[in-house]
Every structure is written in C-alpha cells, then in structure tokens.
C-alpha positions in Angstrom: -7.5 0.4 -23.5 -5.5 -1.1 -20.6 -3.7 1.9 -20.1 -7.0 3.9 -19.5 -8.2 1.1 -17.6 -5.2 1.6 -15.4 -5.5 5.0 -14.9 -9.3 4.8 -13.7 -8.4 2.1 -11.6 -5.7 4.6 -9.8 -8.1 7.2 -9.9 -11.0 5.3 -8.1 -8.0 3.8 -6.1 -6.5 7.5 -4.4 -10.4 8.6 -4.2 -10.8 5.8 -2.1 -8.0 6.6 -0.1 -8.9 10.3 0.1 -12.6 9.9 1.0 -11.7 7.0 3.6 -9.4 9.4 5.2 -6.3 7.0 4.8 -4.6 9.8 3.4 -4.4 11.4 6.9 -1.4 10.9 9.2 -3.2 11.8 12.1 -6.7 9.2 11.6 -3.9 6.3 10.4 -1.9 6.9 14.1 -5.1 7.0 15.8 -6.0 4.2 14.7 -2.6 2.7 15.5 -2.6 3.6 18.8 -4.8 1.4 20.8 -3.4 1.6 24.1 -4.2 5.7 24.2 -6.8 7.7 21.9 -7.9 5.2 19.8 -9.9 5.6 16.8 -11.2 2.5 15.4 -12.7 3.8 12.2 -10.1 2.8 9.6 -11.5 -1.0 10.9 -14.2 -0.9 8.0 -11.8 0.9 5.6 -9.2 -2.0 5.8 -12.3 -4.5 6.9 -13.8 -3.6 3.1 -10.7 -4.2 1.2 -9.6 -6.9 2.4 -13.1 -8.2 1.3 -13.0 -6.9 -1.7 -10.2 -8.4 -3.1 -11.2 -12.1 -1.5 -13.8 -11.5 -4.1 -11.9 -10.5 -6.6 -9.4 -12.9 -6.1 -11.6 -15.6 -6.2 -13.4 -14.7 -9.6 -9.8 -13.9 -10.9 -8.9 -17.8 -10.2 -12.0 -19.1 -12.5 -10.6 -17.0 -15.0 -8.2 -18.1 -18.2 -6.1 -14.9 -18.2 -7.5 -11.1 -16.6 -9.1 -8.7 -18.3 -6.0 -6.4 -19.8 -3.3 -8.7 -20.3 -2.3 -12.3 -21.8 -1.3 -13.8 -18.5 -1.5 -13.5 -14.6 1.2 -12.7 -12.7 1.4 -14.7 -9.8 4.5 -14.0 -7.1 7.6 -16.5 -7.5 8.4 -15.7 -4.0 6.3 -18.2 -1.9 8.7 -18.6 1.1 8.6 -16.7 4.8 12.0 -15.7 5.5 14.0 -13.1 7.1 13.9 -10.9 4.6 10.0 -10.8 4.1 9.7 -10.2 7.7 12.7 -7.4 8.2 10.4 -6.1 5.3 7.0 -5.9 7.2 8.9 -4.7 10.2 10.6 -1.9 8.6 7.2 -1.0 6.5 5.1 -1.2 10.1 7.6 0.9 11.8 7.6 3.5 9.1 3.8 3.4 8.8 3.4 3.8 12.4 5.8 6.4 12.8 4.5 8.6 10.2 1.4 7.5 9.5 1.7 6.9 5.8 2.3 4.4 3.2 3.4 4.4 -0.2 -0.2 4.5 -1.9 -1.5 7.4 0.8 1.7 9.3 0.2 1.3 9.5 -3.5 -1.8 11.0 -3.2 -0.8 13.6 -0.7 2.2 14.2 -3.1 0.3 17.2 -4.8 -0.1 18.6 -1.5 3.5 19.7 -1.0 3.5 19.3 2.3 7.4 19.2 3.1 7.0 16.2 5.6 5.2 14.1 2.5 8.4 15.2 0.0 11.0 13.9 2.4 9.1 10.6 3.0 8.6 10.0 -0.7 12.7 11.1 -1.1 13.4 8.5 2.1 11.0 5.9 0.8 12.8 6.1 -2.6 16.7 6.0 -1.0 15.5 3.5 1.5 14.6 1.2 -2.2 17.7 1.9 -3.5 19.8 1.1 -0.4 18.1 -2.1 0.0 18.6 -3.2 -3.6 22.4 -2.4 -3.5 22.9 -3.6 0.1 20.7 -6.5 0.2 19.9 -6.9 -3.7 17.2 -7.8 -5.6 14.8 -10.3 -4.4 15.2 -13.9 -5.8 
C-alpha cells in the first residue's frame, strides 16, 4: 500500500509541476529575472507550496508516526555551515542558469530533449564528485 501511495503521490507531484508550468525553462528564468522581463506568476506556484506543507507539517507533528511507515524521519543535520550554503549556491546557480531542478527535470526526462539528458547526466556526476571529493554528509 505505501508503495502505491508513493507513486500517486509522485504522480499528483509532476502533474503539479507540469500544469504550474515549473517544468518550463523559459517561465522558471522569467521569473528569476527580476531586473528585466519579469514574470511573477510562479509567486502563487511556490506561494502555495510552501503553504501547503506548513499545513502538513504541522498535522504531521500531532501525529505518533505518518501514515506509511513506523517512524518519522526527521534530518540529523541541524547545523548552518559552509557546506549547506556552498550547496544552495551551487543549486541556485544551476537553477538559474538553466532553469530546472531535479524534480522539474525528471518530468521533462520523457521529453528527450538533449539539453534535459545532459543536465540529468551533470546533475548525477556533479553527486558523485561531491560524495568522493567532499564525502558523505555527517
């Protein structure tokens, strides 16, 4: 049942990407670029979520354990260090420059859209270069 559960949740997850548009380089730069053509519409897509998973988040505390598993998960790492922020500088640049993330990008995988494949392939090396150069987070 979790399984399934997991795969709706995906499913409902890259429709909500694909119907908000998030899924488009173009939109996600536009939005980025507020000093030229901006376009501010990806402001309720990001406003919602965010909102969303307050809510969620908060029901989730009054909760024993969620839904489809024994346990939360909570993240050890708690700390705001160099690494976390080289991170979210690295992810930012990437996102601005091509106007993707991981989640988006999976769902234009099916697309086949050469510049998609190699940012998968680089987002994929660039993990594996920062696990062996840097190693696993602690």
């Amino acid at each position: 049942m979790s399984q399934l559960i997991a795969l709706l949740s995906g499913l409902v997850f890259g429709l909500g990407l694909l119907v908000s548009g998030m899924n488009n380089p173009q939109k996600v730069r536009g939005f980025l670029d507020i000093f030229g053509n901006w376009q501010p519409e990806l402001i309720a897509v990001m406003g919602s979520a965010v909102t969303l998973f307050a809510i969620a988040f908060w029901f989730s505390k009054k909760r024993k354990a969620p839904v489809c598993a024994d346990a939360f998960h909570e993240p050890t790492l708690k700390k705001i260090d160099k690494r976390l922020l080289g991170g979210a500088v690295l992810f930012g640049i990437g996102w601005g420059l091509v106007g993707l993330c991981p989640g988006p990008a999976l769902v234009n995988l099916l697309t086949f859209d050469p510049g998609v494949l190699l940012f998968i392939a680089a987002l994929l090396m660039g993990n594996r270069l920062a696990h062996h150069l840097v190693g696993p987070a602690k």
